[in-house]
C-alpha positions as CSV (number, residue, x, y, z in Angstrom):
1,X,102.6,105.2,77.4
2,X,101.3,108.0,79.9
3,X,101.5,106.0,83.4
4,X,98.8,108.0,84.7
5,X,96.3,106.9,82.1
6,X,93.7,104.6,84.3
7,X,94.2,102.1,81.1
8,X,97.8,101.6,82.0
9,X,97.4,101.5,85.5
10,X,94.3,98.9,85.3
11,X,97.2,96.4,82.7
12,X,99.4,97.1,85.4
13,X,97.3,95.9,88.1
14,X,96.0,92.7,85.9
15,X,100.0,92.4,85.1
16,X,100.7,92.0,89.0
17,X,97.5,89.9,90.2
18,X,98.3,87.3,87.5
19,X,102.1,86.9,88.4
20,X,101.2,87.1,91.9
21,X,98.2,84.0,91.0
22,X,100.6,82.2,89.2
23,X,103.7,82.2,91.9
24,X,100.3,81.5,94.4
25,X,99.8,78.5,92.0
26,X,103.3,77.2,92.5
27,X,105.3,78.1,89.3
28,X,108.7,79.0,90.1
29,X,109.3,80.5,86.5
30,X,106.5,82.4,85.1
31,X,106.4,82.3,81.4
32,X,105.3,85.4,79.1
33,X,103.1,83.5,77.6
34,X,101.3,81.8,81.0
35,X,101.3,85.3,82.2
36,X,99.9,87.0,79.4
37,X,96.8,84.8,79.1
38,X,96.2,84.5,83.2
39,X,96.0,88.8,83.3
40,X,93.8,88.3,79.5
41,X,96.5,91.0,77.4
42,X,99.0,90.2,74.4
43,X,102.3,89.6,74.5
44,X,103.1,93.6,72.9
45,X,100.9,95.2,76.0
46,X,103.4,92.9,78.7
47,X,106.3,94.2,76.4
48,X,105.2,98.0,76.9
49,X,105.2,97.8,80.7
50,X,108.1,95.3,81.4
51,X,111.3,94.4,79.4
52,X,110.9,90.9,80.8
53,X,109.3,89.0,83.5
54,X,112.6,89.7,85.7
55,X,111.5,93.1,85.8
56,X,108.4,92.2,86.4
57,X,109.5,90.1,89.4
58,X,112.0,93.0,90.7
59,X,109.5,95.2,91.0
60,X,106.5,93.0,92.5
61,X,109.5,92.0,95.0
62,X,110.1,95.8,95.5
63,X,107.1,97.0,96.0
64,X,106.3,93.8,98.3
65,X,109.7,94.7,100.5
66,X,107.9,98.8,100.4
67,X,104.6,97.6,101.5
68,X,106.1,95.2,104.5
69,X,108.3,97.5,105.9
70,X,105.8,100.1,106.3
71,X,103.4,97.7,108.2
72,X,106.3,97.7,110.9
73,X,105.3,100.2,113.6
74,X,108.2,100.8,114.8
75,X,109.8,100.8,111.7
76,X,111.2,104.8,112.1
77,X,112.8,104.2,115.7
78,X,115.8,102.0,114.5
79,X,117.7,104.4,116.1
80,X,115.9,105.8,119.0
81,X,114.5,102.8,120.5
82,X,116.3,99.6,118.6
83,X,114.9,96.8,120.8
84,X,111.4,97.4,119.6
85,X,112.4,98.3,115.8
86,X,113.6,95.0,115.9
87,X,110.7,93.0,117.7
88,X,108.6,95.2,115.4
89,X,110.3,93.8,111.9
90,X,110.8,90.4,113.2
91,X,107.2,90.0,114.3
92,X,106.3,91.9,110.3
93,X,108.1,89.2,108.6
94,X,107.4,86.1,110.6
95,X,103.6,87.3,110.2
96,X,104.2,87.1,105.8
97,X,106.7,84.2,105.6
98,X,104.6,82.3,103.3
99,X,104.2,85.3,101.0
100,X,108.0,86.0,101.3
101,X,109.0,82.5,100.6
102,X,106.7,82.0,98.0
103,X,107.6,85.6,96.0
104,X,111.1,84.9,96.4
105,X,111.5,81.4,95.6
106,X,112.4,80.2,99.2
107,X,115.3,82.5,98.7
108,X,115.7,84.3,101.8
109,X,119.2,85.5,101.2
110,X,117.8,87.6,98.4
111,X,114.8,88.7,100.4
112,X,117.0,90.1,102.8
113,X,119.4,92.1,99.8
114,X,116.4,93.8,99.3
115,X,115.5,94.6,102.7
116,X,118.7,96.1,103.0
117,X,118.4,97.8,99.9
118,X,114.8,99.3,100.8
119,X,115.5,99.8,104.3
120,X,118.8,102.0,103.1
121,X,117.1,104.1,100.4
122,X,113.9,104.9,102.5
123,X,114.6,105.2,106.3
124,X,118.3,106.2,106.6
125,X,119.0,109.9,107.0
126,X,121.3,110.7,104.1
127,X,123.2,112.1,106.6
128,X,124.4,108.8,108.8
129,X,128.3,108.2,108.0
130,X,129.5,105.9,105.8
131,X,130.6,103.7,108.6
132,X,127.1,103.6,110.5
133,X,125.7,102.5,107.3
134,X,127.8,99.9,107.0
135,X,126.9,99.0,110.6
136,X,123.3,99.1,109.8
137,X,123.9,96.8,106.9
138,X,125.8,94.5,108.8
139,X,123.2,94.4,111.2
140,X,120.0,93.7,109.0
141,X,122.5,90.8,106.9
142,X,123.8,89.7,110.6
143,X,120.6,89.6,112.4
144,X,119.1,87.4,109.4
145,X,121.7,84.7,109.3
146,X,121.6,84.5,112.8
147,X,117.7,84.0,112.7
148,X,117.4,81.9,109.9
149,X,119.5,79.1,111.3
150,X,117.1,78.9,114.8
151,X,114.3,81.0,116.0
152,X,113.9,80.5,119.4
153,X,113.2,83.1,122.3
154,X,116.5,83.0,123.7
155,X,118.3,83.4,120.1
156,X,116.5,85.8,119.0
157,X,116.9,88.0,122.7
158,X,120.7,87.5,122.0
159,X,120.4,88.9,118.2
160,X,118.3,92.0,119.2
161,X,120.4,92.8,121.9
162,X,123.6,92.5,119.6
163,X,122.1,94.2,117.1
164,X,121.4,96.9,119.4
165,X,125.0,96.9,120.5
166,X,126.3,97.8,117.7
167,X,124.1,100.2,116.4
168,X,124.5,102.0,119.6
169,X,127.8,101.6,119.8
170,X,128.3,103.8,116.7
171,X,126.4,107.1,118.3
């Protein structure tokens, strides 16, 4: 199937507003079949875009993770000006909580694996070392524990200025 065909792309969108209805609607396991009738195509068309509705999820979830991260506006300075990278992302996700917790089943740990993930492919220069990546990953996984177990002012002050710490540290 030619992705570029305005036929696939139109099944695609249908595909994506239905499981994006149906999570809206509360399920936390979307069934072929549900799925299938909410976006009105047969069980062969799903099959031809997605091998299952894991895929299906992954990629919703993906492209979600894409879409967030570019609404941050200071999304590109993580390592110029770290302080507001991090008031930038913070303020981002707070702002879509709902949506996140909703897409991801209230799981927040995997939420953040795919931060990381996206965050790593998209923004890092290919040329960072190995061990300033790891930094950087320790700092998105580090600064999320630390946030999800109490968001205050103070707490997260502490977190930004640790995770500007270390990412500084590293230069």
């Amino acid at each position: 199937m030619n992705k570029n065909d305005l036929r696939f792309q139109k099944t695609e969108i249908a595909i994506k507003s239905a499981y994006f209805l149906l999570k809206q609607q509360g399920a936390v396991s979307v069934k072929v079949n549900v799925l299938c009738e909410t976006a009105n195509i047969n069980k062969t068309t799903f099959y031809a875009h997605y091998e299952t509705v894991e895929h299906l999820h992954k990629q919703v979830c993906k492209e979600f993770v894409v879409a967030l991260l570019s609404q941050c506006q200071d999304v590109d300075k993580f390592l110029t000006d770290t302080r507001s990278f991090a008031f930038s992302v913070l303020s981002t996700f707070e702002s879509r909580l709902p949506v996140i917790e909703m897409l991801y089943n209230n799981d927040l740990y995997a939420f953040v694996n795919d931060v990381e993930a996206i965050f790593m492919e998209k923004y890092v220069p290919k040329s960072i070392s190995e061990d300033y990546k790891l930094s950087i990953r320790f700092c998105i996984g580090g600064a999320f524990k630390l946030l999800v177990a109490e968001k205050n002012p103070v707490r997260i002050q502490k977190t930004v200025d640790l995770v500007e710490y270390v990412l500084h540290s590293q230069i």
